[in-house]
C-alpha positions, 0 to 999 in steps of 0.5 A: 237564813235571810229569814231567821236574820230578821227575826233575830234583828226584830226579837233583839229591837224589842228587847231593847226597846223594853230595856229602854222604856224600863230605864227611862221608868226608872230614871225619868231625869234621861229622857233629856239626854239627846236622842243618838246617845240614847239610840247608841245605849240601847241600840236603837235606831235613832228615828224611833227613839226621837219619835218615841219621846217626841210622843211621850212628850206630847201627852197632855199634863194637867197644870196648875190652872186646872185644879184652880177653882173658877168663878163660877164654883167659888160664888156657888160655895158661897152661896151654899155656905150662906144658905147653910150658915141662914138654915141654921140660924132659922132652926135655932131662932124659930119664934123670931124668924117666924116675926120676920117671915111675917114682917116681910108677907106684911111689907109685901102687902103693904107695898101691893096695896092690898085693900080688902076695903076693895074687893073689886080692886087688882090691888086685892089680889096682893093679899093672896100673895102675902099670905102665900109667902107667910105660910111657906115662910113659917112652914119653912122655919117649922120645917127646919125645927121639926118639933110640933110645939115650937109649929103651935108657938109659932103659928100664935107669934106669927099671928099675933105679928100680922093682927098687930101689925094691921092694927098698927096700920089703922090706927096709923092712918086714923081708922080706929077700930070699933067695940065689934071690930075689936071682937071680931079681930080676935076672933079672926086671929084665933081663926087664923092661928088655927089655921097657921097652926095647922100648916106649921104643924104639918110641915114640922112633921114633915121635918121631924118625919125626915129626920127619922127617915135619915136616920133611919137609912144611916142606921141601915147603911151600917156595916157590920163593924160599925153594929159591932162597935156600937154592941160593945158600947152599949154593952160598957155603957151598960155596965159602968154608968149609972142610970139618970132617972127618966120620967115621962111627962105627964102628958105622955103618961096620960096618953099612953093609958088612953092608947090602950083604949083608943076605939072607945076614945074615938067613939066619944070624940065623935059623940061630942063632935055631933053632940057639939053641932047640934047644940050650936045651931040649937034654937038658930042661935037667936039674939037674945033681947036688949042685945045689939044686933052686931054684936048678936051676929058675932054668937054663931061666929063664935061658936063657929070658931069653937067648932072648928078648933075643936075638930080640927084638934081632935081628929090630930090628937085622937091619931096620936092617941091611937098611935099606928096609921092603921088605928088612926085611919079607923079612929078618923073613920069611926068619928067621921061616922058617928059624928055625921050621924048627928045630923039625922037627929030631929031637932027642929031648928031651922039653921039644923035643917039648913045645914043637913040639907047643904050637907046632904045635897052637896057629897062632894063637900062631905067626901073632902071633908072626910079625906082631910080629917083622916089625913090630919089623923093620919099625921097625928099617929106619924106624931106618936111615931116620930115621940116614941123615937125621941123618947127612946132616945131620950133614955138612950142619953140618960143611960136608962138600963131598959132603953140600952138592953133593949137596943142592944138585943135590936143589934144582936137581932139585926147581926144574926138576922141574915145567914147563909150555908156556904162553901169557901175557897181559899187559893194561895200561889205558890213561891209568890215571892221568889217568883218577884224576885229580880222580875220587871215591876211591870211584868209582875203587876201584869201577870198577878193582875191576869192571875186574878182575872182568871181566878175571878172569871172561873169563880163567876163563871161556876156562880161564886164571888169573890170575897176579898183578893190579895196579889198572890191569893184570893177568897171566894164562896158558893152555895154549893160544894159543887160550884167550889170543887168544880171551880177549884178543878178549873183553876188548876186545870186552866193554868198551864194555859195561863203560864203559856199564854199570860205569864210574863213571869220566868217562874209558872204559876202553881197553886193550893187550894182549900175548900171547908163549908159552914155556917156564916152569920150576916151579909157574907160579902161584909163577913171580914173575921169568920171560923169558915174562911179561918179553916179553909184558909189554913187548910190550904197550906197543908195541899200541895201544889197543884192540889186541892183539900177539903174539910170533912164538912165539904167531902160529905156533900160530895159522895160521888168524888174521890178523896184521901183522908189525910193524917193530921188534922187542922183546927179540929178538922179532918182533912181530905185531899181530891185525888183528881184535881184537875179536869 
C-alpha cells in the first residue's frame, strides 16, 4: 500500500506540473505571481516551483544590442557599396575609365622615375610596373563591359593616352622628338595598341563568357513553374505583338556565308600568312639609293608590325568564322601548318635563310608559338558563341516569330526531357481534426510530428521519398508497386505500436491509403499538380480505416497479391482494396 501511495503521489505531481507549465504557456504575465500562491494553485511544492522559474528565468534573452550592426560590419557595407556603386560606373564609362587607368600607370611612372634612357638604372624597373597596372586596369573595365568592340576602342584611347602623354612629357622638358622618332613612335604605338587590344579583348570575353555562364546557371536553376510561366509568355508574346523587323548586320551576314566554308577559309589564310613572310624578307629589305640610312632601318619595322597585326587578327577572326572550339582548333592548326611550310620555299634571301634557320634550331619557340595561336582561335570561336546568345537575344526583344517559337519548343523539350514510371502513395489520418479537438497544443504537435517521422521512416526505409507532408497526410512515391504496398503494409501495421508508445493524443491514430502507378513528366520531386498524385489522392478517401486500395494500373504490377475489386469507379479508375493490409 505504502508503494502504490507513492505512485500516486508521483503520477498526481506530474500532472501538476504539466498543468502548470501549460498555464504559465498560456498566461506568461503569471510567472510574476509569488511562488507559494502558484505552489498553492497547482499543488506544488514550493521548492520546485521557485527552482523552476528560477531556471526559466536564467535563460539567455537576445537584447537589442545584439541585433545591432558593428563597426566593423557597418565599414565593410560601405565598402561594398563603394565598390559596387565604381563598378558600375566603369561599365557605363568604359572609354574615359580606360583614360584614367592610363593616366595613373602614367603618374606611377612618373613618380618611379622610369628611364628607358638608362637601362642600367633601378629606376628602369618602375616601367614594368606602370605597364602592369595599365593592362590589369584596362583588362578590368573590359572585363566589367564584356563587349569585344568597346576592348579594340579602348585599347586605341588607352594608347593614344599613354603616346600623348609621353610626348607631352618631352616636349615639356625640351627634348623635341625628331622626323624618325616621330615615325617610330607611331609605329610603337600601333604595336602597343595591338597588343593592349589583345588583352582588353581577352579579358572581355572573359567577361561576356561569364555572363553567359551566369545566365546559363539562372536558367537552369529554374523550377518547373517558373519554365511554366515563361512558355505561356512566350506563347501570349507570340500571338499579340508584332514582330520588329531584325536585320543582321553586315558583318554577321558576311560571316555566316564564310562558316559554311571555313576549312578553305583557313587554308587561304595560312597561304598568305606564309606568302606574306616571304615577301617581307624578299631581297633582305634593302634601303633602296638616296634614302637615309635611319629611315631605311624603319622598312623591316614596318613590315614587322604589319605582320604581326595581321596574324594576330586573323588566327581570332578565322575561329569565329569557324564558329565551334573544335573547328577552330583545326582552323588554328591548318594555318599553323600551311603557313610554317612557307619557310622550306627557296627563296634565297639572306634574312629568309636567317630566319628558317632560328625557326628550325629553336622548336621550343615554335611550339609556343602554336600554343598562342590555337588559343587566340580558341577565344574567337568562344566569340561567335558569346554573338549567337546576343543575337538570340536580340530577336527575343524584337518579338521576332522565329526566335520566340524556337525558345518555346527549348522549353517544351527541357519539361519533357525528364520522366520516370512511378508509383504514388497518399496516406490521410483519420478523424484528424476531432483528434485536436479539446487536446494539448503541444501533445497534438508532438504526436503529428511522430506520425510523420514514422510515415517518412517506413518510406526511407522501402527506398521511396516523401513528395511533400501535411500534418494529418503525406505523399510519397517509389519506383516500384512493390516498395509502395510493402510500405503501405508497414505503416498500418506499425501503428498500433505508435498509438502505444508515441501518441500522446486520447484518440489513436488510424489511417487510409491510396496507391495509383503512372506516368510523371519532370523532376518528380519539383512535380507539385500531376493526374497520378490527383487518383492516388482521391482514391484514398473511398479505403477504409486501416485499409489501402490501389488502382488497376498498380493491382496488375502485383499478380501475386490479393485484392477485391470494388463497385464504383474514380476518375475513370477501377478501384481495388488489398485484402491483407497489414503484415
Amino acid at each position: 500500500m505504502h508503494d502504490v501511495g507513492e505512485k500516486s503521489g508521483a503520477s498526481l505531481s506530474a500532472e501538476a506540473m504539466v498543468r502548470f507549465a501549460a498555464h504559465l504557456r498560456a498566461m506568461p504575465a503569471d510567472q510574476m505571481e509569488s511562488p507559494h500562491a502558484l505552489s498553492e494553485r497547482f499543488g506544488i511544492p514550493i521548492e520546485v516551483v521557485r527552482e523552476a522559474l528560477a531556471f526559466a528565468g536564467s535563460m539567455p534573452k537576445r537584447t537589442e544590442s545584439d541585433t545591432k550592426p558593428k563597426a566593423v560590419s557597418a565599414i565593410l557595407d560601405s565598402a561594398a557599396a563603394l565598390l559596387r556603386g565604381t563598378s558600375l560606373w566603369v561599365r557605363d564609362h568604359p572609354v574615359w575609365s580606360s583614360v584614367f587607368v592610363v593616366l595613373c600607370a602614367r603618374i606611377v611612372l612618373t613618380l618611379g622615375g622610369g628611364d628607358l634612357q638608362d637601362p642600367g638604372s633601378s629606376r628602369v624597373l618602375w616601367i614594368p610596373v606602370a605597364g602592369l597596372v595599365g593592362l590589369l586596369g584596362l583588362s578590368f573595365v573590359n572585363y566589367l563591359r564584356a563587349q569585344v568592340r568597346y576592348a579594340i576602342v579602348t585599347a586605341f584611347a588607352g594608347s593614344a593616352t599613354w603616346v600623348v602623354t609621353g610626348a607631352s612629357a618631352s616636349l615639356l622638358t625640351g627634348k623635341g622628338p625628331g622626323a624618325t622618332d616621330l615615325v617610330l613612335g607611331a609605329l610603337a604605338g600601333i604595336l602597343l595598341t595591338v597588343l593592349v587590344g589583345g588583352f582588353t579583348t581577352v579579358a572581355a570575353l572573359l567577361g561576356a563568357y561569364y555572363q553567359m555562364v551566369k545566365v546559363d546557371r539562372q536558367d537552369a536553376a529554374l523550377c518547373r513553374q517558373q519554365l511554366l510561366e515563361r512558355v505561356f509568355d512566350l506563347q501570349t508574346r507570340l500571338g499579340s505583338d508584332a514582330p520588329r523587323d531584325y536585320k543582321p548586320s553586315p558583318l554577321r551576314t558576311r560571316v555566316l556565308a564564310l562558316r559554311g566554308r571555313w576549312l578553305w577559309c583557313a587554308i587561304g589564310v595560312g597561304a598568305a600568312l606564309g606568302l606574306f613572310s616571304g615577301l617581307a624578307t624578299l631581297g633582305d629589305l634593302a634601303p633602296e639609293r638616296g634614302s637615309p640610312a635611319q629611315m631605311a632601318g624603319i622598312v623591316p619595322i614596318a613590315v614587322g608590325v604589319g605582320l604581326i597585326l595581321l596574324t594576330f587578327v586573323s588566327y581570332p577572326l578565322l575561329g569565329f568564322i569557324a564558329g565551334t572550339v573544335a573547328r577552330a582548333a583545326l582552323a588554328s592548326t591548318l594555318v599553323f601548318v600551311i603557313s610554317s611550310a612557307a619557310y622550306c620555299l627557296p627563296l634565297g634571301s639572306q634574312a629568309w635563310t636567317a630566319m628558317i634557320h632560328e625557326y628550325q634550331s629553336q622548336p621550343g619557340l615554335s611550339a609556343g608559338m602554336f600554343g598562342l595561336f590555337l588559343v587566340l582561335g580558341v577565344l574567337g570561336s568562344v566569340g561567335a558563341r558569346i554573338e549567337e546568345r546576343n543575337a538570340h537575344r536580340i530577336r527575343l526583344q524584337m518579338q521576332d516569330h522565329a526566335a520566340i517559337l524556337g525558345e518555346i519548343i527549348r522549353l517544351q523539350q527541357r519539361l519533357k526531357k525528364d520522366f520516370a514510371n512511378v508509383c504514388i502513395l497518399v496516406v490521410d489520418c483519420v478523424g484528424s481534426t476531432a483528434m485536436k479537438q479539446g487536446a494539448d497544443d503541444l501533445s497534438v504537435e508532438y504526436s503529428f510530428r511522430s506520425f510523420q517521422n514514422l510515415v517518412a521512416k517506413v518510406v526511407t526505409k522501402n527506398s521511396g521519398t516523401i513528395h511533400h507532408a501535411a500534418g494529418d497526410g503525406a505523399v510519397a512515391h517509389f519506383t516500384s508497386a512493390e516498395s509502395a504496398l510493402l510500405a503501405a503494409r508497414e505503416i498500418q501495421t506499425e501503428l498500433s505500436e505508435f498509438n502505444r508508445i508515441e501518441n500522446r493524443l486520447a484518440s489513436p491514430f488510424r489511417c487510409r491509403i491510396g496507391l495509383h502507378s503512372g506516368l510523371v513528366y519532370g523532376n518528380v520531386d519539383d512535380v507539385v499538380f500531376t493526374q497520378v498524385i490527383d487518383i492516388a489522392a482521391h482514391i484514398e478517401k473511398s479505403a477504409p480505416a486501416g485499409g489501402i486500395v490501389a488502382t488497376e494500373a498498380v493491382v496488375d504490377q502485383l499478380p501475386s497479391e490479393q485484392f477485391a475489386q470494388l463497385a464504383d469507379e474514380i476518375d475513370g479508375q477501377k478501384v481495388f482494396i488489398a485484402l491483407h493490409p497489414t503484415l
